[in-house]
N, CA, C and O atoms as CSV, one atom per row, in Angstrom:
chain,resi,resn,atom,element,x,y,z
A,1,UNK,N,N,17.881,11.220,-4.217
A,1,UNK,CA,C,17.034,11.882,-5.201
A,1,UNK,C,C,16.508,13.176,-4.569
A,1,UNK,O,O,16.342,13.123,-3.350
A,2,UNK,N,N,16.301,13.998,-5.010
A,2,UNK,CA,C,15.956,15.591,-5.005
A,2,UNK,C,C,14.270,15.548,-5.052
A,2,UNK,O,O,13.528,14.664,-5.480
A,3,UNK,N,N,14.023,16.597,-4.563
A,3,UNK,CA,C,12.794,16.921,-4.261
A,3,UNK,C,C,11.964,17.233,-5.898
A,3,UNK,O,O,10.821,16.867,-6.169
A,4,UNK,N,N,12.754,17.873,-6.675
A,4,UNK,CA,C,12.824,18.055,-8.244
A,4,UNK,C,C,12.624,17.042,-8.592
A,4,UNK,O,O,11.488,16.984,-9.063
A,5,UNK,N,N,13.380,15.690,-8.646
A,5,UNK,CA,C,13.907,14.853,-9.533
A,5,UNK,C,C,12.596,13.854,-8.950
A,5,UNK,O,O,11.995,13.130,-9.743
A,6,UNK,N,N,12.181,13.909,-7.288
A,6,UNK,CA,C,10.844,13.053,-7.353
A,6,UNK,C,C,9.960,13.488,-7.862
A,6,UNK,O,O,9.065,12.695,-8.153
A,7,UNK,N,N,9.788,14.864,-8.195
A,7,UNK,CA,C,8.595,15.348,-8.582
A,7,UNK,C,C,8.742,15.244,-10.181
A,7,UNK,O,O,7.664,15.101,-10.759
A,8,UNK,N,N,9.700,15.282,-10.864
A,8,UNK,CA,C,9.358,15.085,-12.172
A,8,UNK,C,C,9.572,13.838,-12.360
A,8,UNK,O,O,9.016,13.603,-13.433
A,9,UNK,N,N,10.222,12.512,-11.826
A,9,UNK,CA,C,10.039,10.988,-12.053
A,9,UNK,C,C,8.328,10.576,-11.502
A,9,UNK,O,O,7.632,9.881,-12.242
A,10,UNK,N,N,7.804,11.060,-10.218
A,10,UNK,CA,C,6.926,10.586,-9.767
A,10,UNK,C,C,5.378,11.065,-10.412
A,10,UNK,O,O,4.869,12.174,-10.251
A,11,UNK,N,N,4.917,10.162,-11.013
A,11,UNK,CA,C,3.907,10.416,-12.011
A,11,UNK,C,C,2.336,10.362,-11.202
A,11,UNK,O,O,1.416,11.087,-11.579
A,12,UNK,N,N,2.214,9.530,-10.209
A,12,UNK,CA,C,0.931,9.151,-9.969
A,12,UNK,C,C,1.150,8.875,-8.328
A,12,UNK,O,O,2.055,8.203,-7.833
A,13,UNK,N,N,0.192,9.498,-7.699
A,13,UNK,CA,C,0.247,9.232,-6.176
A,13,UNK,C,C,-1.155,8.531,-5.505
A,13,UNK,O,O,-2.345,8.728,-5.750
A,14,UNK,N,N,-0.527,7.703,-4.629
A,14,UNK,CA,C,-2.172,6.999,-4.269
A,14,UNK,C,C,-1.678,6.901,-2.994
A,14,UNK,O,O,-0.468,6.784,-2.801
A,15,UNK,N,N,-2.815,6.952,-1.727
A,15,UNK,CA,C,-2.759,6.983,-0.270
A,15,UNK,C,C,-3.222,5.445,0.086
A,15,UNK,O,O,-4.029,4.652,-0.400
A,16,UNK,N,N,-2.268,5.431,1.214
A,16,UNK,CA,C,-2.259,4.111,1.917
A,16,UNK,C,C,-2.939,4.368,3.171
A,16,UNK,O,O,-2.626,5.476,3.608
A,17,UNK,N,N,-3.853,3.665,3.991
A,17,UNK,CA,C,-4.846,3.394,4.973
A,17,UNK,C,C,-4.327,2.274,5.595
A,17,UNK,O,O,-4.856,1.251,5.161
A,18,UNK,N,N,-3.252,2.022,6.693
A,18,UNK,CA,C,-2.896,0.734,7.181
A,18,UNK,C,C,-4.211,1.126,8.622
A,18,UNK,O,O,-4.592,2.169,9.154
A,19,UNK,N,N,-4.649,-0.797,8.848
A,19,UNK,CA,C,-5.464,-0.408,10.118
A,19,UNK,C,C,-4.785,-1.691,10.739
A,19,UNK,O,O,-4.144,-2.549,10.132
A,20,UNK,N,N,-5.210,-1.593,12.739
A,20,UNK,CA,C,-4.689,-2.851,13.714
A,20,UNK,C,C,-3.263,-2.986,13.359
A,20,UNK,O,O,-2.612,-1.944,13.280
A,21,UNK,N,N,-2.754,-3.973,13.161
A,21,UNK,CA,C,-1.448,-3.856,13.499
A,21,UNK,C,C,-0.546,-3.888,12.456
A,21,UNK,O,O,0.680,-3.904,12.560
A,22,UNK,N,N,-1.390,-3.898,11.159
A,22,UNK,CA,C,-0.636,-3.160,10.294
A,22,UNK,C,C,-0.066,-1.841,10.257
A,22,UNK,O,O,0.950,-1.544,9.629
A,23,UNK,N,N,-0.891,-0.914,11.087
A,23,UNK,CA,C,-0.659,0.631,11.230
A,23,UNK,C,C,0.954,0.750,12.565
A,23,UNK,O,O,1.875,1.542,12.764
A,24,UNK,N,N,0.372,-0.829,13.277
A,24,UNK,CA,C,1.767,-0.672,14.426
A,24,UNK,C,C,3.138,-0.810,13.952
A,24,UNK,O,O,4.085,-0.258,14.511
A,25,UNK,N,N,3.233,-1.494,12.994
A,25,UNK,CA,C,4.181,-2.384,12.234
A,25,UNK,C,C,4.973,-0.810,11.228
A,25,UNK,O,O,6.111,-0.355,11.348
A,26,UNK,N,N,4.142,-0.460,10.547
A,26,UNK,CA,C,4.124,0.745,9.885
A,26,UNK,C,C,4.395,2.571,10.579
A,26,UNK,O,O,4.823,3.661,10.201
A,27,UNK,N,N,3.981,2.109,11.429
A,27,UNK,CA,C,4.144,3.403,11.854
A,27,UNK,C,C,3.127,4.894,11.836
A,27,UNK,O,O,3.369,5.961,12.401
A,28,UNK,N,N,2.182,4.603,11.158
A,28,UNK,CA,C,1.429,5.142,10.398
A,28,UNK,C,C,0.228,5.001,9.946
A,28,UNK,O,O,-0.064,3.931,9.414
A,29,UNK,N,N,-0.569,5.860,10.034
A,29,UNK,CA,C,-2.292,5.459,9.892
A,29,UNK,C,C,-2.242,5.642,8.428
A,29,UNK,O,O,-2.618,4.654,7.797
A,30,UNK,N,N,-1.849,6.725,7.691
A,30,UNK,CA,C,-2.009,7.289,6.209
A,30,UNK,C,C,-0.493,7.451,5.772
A,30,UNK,O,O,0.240,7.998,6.596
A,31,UNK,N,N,0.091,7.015,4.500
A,31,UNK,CA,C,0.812,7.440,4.201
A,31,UNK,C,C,0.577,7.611,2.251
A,31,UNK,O,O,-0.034,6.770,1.592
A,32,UNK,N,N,1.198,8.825,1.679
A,32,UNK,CA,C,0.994,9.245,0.435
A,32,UNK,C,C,2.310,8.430,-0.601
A,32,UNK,O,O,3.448,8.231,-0.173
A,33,UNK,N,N,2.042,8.210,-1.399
A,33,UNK,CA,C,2.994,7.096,-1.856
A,33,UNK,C,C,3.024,7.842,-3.362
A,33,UNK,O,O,2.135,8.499,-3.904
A,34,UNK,N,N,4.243,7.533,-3.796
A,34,UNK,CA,C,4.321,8.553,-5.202
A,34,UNK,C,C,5.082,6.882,-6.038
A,34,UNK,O,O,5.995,6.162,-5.632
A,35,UNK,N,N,4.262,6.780,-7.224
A,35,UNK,CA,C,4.409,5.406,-8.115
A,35,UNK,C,C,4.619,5.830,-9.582
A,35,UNK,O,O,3.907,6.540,-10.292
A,36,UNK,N,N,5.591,5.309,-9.805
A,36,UNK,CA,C,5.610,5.674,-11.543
A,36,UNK,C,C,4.404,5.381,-12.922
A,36,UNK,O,O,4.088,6.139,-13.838
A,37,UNK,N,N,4.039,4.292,-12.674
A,37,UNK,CA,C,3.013,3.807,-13.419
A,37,UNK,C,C,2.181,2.732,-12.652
A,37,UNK,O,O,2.673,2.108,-11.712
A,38,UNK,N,N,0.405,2.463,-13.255
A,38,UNK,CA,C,-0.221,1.459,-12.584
A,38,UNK,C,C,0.556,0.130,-12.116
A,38,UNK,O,O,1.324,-0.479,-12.860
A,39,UNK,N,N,0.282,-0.225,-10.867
A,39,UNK,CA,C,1.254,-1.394,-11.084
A,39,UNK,C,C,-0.270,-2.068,-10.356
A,39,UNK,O,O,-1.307,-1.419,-10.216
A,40,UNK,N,N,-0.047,-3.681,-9.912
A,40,UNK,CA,C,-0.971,-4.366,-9.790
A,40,UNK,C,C,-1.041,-4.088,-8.355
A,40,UNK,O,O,-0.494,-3.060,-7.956
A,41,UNK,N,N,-1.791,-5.060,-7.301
A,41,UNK,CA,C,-1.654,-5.248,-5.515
A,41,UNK,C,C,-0.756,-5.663,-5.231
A,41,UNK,O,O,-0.034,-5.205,-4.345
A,42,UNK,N,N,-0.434,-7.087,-6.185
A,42,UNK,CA,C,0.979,-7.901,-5.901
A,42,UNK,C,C,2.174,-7.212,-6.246
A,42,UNK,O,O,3.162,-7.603,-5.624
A,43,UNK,N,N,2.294,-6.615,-6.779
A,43,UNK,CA,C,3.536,-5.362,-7.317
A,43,UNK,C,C,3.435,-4.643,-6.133
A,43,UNK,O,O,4.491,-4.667,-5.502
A,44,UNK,N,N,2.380,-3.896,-5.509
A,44,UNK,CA,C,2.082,-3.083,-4.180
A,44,UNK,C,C,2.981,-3.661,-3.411
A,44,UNK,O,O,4.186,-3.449,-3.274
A,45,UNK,N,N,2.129,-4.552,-2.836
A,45,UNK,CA,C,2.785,-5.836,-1.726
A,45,UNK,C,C,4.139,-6.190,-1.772
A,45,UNK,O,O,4.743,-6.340,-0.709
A,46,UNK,N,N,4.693,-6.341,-2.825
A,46,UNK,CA,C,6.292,-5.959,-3.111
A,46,UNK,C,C,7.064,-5.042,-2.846
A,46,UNK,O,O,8.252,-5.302,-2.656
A,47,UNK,N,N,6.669,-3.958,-2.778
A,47,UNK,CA,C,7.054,-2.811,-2.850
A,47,UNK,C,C,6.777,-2.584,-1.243
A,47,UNK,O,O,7.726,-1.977,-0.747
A,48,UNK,N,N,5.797,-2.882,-0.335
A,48,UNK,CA,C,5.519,-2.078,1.058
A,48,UNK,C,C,6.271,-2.989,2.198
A,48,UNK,O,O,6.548,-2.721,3.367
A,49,UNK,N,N,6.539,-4.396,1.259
A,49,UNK,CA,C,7.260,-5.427,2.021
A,49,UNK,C,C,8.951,-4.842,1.832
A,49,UNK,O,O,9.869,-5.060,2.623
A,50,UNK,N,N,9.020,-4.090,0.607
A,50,UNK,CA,C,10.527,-4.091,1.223
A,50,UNK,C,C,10.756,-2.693,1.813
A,50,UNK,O,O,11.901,-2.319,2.069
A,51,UNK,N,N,9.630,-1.876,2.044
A,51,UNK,CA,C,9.530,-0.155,2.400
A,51,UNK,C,C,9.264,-0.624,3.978
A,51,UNK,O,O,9.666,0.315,4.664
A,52,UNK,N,N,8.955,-1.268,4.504
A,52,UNK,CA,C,7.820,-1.778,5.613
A,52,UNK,C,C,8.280,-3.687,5.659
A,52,UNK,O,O,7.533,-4.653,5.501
A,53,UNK,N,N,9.884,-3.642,5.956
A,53,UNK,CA,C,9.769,-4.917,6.463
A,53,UNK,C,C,9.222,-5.904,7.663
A,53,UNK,O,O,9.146,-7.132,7.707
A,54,UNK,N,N,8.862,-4.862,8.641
A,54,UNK,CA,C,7.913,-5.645,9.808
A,54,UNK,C,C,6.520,-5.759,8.912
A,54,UNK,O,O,5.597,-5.739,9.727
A,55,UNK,N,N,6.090,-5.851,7.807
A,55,UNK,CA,C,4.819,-6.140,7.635
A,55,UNK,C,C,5.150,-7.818,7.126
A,55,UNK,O,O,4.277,-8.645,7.391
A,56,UNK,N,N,6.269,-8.232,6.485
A,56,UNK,CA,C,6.700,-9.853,6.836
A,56,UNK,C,C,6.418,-10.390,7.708
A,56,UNK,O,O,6.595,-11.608,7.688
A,57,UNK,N,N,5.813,-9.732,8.968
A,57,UNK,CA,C,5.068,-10.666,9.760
A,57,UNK,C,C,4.095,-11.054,9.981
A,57,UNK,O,O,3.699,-11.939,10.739
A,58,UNK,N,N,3.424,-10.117,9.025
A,58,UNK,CA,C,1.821,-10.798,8.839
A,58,UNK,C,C,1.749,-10.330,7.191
A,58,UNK,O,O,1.403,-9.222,6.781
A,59,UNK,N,N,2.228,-11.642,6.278
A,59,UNK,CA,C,2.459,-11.368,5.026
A,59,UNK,C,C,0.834,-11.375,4.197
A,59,UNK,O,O,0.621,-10.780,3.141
A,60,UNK,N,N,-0.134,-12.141,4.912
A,60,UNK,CA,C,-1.867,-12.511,3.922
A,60,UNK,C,C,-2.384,-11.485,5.098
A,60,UNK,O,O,-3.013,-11.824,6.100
A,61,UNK,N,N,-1.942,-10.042,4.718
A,61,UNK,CA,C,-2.754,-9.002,5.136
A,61,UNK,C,C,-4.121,-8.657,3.585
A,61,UNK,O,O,-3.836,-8.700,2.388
A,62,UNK,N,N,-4.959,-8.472,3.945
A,62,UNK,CA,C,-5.701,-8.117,3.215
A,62,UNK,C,C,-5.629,-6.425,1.877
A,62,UNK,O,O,-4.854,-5.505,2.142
A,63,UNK,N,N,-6.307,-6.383,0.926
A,63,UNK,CA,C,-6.272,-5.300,0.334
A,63,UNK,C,C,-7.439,-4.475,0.087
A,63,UNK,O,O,-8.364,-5.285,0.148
A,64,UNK,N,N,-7.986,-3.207,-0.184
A,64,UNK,CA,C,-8.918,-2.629,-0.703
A,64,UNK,C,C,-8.848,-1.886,-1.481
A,64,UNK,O,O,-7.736,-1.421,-1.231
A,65,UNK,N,N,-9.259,-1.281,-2.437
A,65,UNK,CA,C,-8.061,-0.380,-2.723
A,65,UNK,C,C,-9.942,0.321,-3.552
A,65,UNK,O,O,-10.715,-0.470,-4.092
A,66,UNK,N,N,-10.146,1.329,-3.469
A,66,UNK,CA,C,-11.502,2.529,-3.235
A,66,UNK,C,C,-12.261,1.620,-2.657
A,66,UNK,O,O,-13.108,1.105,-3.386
A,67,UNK,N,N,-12.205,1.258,-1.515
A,67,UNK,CA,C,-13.349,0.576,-0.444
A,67,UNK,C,C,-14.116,-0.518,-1.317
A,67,UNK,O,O,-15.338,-0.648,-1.374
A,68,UNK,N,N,-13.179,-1.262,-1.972
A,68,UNK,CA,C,-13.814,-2.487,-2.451
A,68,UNK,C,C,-12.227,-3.575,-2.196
A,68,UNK,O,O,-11.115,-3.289,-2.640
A,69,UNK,N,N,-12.590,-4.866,-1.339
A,69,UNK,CA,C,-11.532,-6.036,-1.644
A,69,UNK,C,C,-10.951,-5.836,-2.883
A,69,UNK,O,O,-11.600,-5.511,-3.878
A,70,UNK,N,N,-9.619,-6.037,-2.864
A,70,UNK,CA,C,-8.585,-6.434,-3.745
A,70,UNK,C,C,-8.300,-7.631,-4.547
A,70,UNK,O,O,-8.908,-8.437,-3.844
A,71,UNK,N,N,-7.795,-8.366,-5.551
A,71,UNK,CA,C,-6.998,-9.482,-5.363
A,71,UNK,C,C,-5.548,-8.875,-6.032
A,71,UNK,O,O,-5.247,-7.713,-6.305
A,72,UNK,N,N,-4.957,-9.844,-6.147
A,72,UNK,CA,C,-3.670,-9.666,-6.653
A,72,UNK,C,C,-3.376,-9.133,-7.926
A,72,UNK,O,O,-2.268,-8.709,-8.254
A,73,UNK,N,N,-4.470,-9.161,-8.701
A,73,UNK,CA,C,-4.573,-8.932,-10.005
A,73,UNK,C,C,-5.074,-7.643,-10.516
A,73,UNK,O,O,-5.047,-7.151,-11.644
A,74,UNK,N,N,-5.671,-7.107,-9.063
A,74,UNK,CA,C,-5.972,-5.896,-9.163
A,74,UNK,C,C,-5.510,-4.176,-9.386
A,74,UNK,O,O,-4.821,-3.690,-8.489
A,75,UNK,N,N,-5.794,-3.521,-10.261
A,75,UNK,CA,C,-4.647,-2.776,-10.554
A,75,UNK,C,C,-4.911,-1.429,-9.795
A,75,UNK,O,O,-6.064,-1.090,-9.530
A,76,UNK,N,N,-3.743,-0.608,-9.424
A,76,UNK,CA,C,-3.409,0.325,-8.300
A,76,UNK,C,C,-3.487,1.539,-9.443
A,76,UNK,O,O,-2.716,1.272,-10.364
A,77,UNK,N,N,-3.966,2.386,-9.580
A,77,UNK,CA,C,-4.182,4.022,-10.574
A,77,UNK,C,C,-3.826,4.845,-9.583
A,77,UNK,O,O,-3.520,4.490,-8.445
A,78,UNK,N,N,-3.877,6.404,-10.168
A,78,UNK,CA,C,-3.275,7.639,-9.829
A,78,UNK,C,C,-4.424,7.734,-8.789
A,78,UNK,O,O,-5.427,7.059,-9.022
A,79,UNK,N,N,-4.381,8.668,-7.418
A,79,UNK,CA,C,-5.572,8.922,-6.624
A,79,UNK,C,C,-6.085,7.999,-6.446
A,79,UNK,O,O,-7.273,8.321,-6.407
A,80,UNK,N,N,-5.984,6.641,-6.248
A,80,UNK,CA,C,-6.921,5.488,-5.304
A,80,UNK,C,C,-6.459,5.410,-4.334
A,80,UNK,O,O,-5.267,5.632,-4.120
A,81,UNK,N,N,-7.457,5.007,-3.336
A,81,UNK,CA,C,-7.346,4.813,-1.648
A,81,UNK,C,C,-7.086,3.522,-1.734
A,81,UNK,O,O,-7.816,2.755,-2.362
A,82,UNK,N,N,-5.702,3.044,-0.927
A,82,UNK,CA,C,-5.867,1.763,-0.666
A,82,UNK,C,C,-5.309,1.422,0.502
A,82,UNK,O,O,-4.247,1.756,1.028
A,83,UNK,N,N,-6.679,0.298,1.021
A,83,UNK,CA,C,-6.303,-0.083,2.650
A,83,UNK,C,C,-5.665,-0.838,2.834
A,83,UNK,O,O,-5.792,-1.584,1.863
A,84,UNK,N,N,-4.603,-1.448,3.815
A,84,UNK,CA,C,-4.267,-2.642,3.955
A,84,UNK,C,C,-4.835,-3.281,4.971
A,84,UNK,O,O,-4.789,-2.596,5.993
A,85,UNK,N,N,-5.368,-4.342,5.120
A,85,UNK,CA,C,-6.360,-5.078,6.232
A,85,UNK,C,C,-5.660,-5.982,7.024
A,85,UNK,O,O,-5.484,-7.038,6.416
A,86,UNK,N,N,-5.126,-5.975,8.305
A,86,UNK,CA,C,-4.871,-7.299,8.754
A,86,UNK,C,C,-5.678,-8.314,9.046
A,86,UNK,O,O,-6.892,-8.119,9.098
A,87,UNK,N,N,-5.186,-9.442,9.262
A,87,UNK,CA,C,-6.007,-10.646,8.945
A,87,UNK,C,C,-6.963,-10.694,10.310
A,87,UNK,O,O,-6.597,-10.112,11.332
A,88,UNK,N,N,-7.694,-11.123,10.274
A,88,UNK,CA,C,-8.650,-11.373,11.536
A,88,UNK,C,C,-9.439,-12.096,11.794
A,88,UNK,O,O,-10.332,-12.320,10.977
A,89,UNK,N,N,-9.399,-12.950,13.442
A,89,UNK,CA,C,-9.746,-14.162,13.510
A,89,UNK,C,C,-10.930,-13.570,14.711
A,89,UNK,O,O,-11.212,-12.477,15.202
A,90,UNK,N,N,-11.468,-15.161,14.854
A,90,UNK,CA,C,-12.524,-14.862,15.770
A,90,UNK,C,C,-13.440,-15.989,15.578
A,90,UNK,O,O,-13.145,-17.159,15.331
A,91,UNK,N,N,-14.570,-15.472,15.726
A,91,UNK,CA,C,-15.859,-16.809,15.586
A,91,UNK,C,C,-17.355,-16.153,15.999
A,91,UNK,O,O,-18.364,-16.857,15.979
């Protein structure tokens, strides 16, 4: 696909925030993501699992998406920040 052809298919762009070892896995602290229409987290998560197959290794990474928790049901718009959280243990 052409630089043209993303820019007139790609309708809505929202930035990704991977942190810990999601960002290792990824490659990347920020990346800009160009999406055709709202899709949900779980549609997300679909989509970064097959863009970003080392993130299959820590699949119940967390979501935020404008600095509020996610669930699955939650829907992804044009210009939202969304983080991905890895899981984290402790006590």
């Amino acid at each position: 696909m052409t630089n043209e052809e993303q820019i007139k298919y790609s309708h809505m762009k929202i930035k990704l925030l991977f942190f810990g070892i999601t960002q290792d896995l990824v490659g990347n602290h920020t990346v800009d993501l160009n999406i055709d229409n709202t899709i949900s987290v779980a549609e997300l998560k679909s989509e970064l699992f097959e863009r970003y197959p080392n993130l299959n290794k820590f699949p119940n990474f967390a979501m935020a998406v404008n600095e509020h928790y996610a669930n699955e049901d939650t829907l992804v718009n044009d210009k939202d920040i969304v983080a991905v959280i890895p899981p984290v243990s402790g006590g």
